[in-house]
C-alpha positions in Angstrom: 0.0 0.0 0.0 2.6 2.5 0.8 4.5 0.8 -2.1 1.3 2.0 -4.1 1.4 5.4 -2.9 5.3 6.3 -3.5 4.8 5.0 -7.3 1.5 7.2 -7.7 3.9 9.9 -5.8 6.7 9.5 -7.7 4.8 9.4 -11.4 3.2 12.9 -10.4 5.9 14.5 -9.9 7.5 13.6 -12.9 5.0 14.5 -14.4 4.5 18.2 -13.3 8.0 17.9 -13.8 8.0 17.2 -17.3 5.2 19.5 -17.6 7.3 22.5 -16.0 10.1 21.7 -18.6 7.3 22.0 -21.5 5.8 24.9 -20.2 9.8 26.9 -19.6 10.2 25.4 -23.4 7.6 27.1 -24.9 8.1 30.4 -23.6 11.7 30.4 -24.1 10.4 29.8 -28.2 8.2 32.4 -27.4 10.7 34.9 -25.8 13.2 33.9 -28.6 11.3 35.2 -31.4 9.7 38.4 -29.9 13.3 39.3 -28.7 14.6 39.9 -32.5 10.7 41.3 -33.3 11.6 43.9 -30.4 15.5 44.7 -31.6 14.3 45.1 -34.9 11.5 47.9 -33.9 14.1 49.5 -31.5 16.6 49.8 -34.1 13.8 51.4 -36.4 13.0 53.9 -33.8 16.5 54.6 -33.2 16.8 54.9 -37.0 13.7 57.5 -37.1 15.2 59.4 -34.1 18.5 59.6 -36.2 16.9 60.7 -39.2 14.7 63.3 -37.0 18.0 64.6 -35.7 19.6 65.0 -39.3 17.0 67.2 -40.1 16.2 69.3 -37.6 19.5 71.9 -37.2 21.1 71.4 -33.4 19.7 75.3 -33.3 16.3 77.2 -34.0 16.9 80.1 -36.7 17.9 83.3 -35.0 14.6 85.3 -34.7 15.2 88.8 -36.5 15.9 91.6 -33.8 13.4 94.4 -34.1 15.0 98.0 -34.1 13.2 101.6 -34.1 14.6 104.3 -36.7 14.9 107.3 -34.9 15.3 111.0 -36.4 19.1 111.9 -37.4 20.8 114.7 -38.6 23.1 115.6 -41.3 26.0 117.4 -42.8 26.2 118.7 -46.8 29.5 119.0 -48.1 28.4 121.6 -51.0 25.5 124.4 -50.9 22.0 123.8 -53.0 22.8 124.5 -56.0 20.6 125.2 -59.6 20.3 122.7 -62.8 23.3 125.0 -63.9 25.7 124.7 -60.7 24.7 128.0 -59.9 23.9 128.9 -56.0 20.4 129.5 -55.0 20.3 132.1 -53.0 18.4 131.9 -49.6 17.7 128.3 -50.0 19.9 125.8 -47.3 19.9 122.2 -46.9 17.7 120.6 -44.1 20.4 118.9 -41.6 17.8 117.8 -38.7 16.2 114.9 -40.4 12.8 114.1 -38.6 11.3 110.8 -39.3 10.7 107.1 -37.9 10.8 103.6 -39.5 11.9 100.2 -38.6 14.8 97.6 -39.0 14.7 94.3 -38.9 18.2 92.4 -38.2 19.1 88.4 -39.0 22.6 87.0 -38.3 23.6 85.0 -41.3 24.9 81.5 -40.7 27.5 79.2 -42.5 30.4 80.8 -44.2 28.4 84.2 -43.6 28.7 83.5 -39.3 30.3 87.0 -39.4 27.3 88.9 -41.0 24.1 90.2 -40.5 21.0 91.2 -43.0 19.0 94.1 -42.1 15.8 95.0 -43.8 14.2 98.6 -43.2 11.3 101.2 -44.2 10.2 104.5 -43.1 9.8 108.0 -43.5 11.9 110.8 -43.4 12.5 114.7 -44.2 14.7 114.8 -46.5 17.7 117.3 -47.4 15.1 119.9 -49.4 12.7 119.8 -46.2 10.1 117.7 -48.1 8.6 114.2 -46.2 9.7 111.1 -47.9 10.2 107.4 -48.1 12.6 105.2 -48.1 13.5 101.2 -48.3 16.9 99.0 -47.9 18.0 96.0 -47.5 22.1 96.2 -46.2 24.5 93.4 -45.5 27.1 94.2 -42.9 29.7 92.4 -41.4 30.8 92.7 -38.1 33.9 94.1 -37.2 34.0 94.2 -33.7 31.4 93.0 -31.1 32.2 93.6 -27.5 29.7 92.5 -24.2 28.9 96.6 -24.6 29.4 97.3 -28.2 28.7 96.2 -31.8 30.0 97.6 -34.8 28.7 96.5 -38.7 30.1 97.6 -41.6 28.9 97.1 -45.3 26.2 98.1 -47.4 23.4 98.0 -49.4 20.5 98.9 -52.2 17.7 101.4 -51.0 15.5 103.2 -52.7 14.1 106.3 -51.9 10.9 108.3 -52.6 11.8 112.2 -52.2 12.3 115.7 -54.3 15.2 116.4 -56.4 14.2 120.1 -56.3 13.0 122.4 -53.6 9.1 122.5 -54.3 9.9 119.9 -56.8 7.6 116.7 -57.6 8.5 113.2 -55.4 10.5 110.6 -57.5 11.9 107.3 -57.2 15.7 107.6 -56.3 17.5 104.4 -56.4 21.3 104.1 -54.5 23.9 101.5 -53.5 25.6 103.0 -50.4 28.2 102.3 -47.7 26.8 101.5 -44.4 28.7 102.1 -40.8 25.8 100.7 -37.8 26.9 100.7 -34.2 24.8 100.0 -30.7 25.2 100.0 -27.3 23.9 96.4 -26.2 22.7 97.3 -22.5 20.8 100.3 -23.8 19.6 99.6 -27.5 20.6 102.6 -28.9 22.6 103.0 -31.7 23.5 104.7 -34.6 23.7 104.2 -38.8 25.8 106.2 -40.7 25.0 106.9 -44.3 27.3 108.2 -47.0 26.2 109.5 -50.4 27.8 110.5 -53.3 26.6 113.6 -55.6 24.7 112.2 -58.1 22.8 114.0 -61.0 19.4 112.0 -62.1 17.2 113.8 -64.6 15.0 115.0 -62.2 17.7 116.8 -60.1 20.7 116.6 -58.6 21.4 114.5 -55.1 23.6 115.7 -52.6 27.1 115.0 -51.2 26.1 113.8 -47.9 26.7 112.1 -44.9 23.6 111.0 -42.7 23.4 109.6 -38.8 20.3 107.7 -38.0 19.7 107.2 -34.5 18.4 103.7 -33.4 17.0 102.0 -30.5 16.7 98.3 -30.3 14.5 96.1 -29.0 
């Protein structure tokens, strides 16, 4: 009887154990094939990531830095003068320059790391004391740049809407002119310095000058 009982003992557990063994069999199979199932979607994400990364630069694009044109002032090498080159007597050149518009500033990247692009617009009084307009786009490269100081140097294409003549009609005025811009970083003020030439045009004559337009950034 307890003979009996050992055998019927003994076969059980041989057979849970052999059913244990099945059982750590099978998921062993199971585990084998989901582990390459699960490398193989890793390595895709990881290949997504990768190409993600490639394509998005390590740095957002430098936002453009907003900038106030103030009034300036000039200086005219040579008096107003007549279609002829003659004086005009009791007529001077308007040197306190009243007006307002806006700059928009980007630093370049690449090979241009050095440079910045500056878009502006406004209105101005211009040397024969009439309002005008005016529009440029300048590139400037930056010369020295300081934890106070910034200075660009460069130039650019404007165009500008303005008289020729005193109590003369408004015309398009087209120039490419040297640039000089420097600011004060704690404070946001600056300054741009404009030079032109003397240039006849059919509708008049534009003069030698040198312009400062004050700035405040923002």
């Amino acid at each position: 009887m307890r003979w009996a009982s050992k055998k019927l003992f003994g076969g059980a557990m041989v057979r849970a154990v052999m059913l244990v063994c099945g059982l750590m069999a099978a998921c062993g199979a199971v585990c084998a094939q989901a582990e390459p199932s699960i490398m193989i979607t890793a390595a895709a994400d990881s290949g997504a990531n990768d190409a993600r990364d490639a394509a998005t630069p390590p740095w957002p694009e430098p936002v453009p830095k907003l900038t106030i044109q103030l009034p300036g002032m000039s200086h005219h090498f040579d008096p107003p003068v007549d279609e002829h080159g003659n004086p005009l007597p009791g007529r001077e050149f308007n040197e306190r320059n009243w007006g307002i518009g806006i700059q928009l500033e980007r630093a370049l990247g690449g090979q241009w790391a050095q440079w910045v692009g500056k878009i502006s617009f406004g209105l101005m009084k211009d040397s024969l004391d009439a309002m005008g307009a005016y529009a440029g786009h300048t590139w400037q490269k930056r010369v020295f740049d300081s934890d106070t100081v910034s200075v660009d140097v460069g130039g650019g294409a404007f165009l500008f809407y303005r008289t020729l003549r005193f109590d003369g009609p408004h015309v398009l005025v087209p120039g490419v002119l040297p640039v000089l811009s420097a600011t004060h970083k704690a404070w946001g003020l600056g300054i741009n310095v404009v030079a032109v030439p003397r240039v006849k045009f059919r509708g008049g004559t534009m003069p030698n000058v040198i312009y400062a337009q004050f700035t405040k950034a923002f």
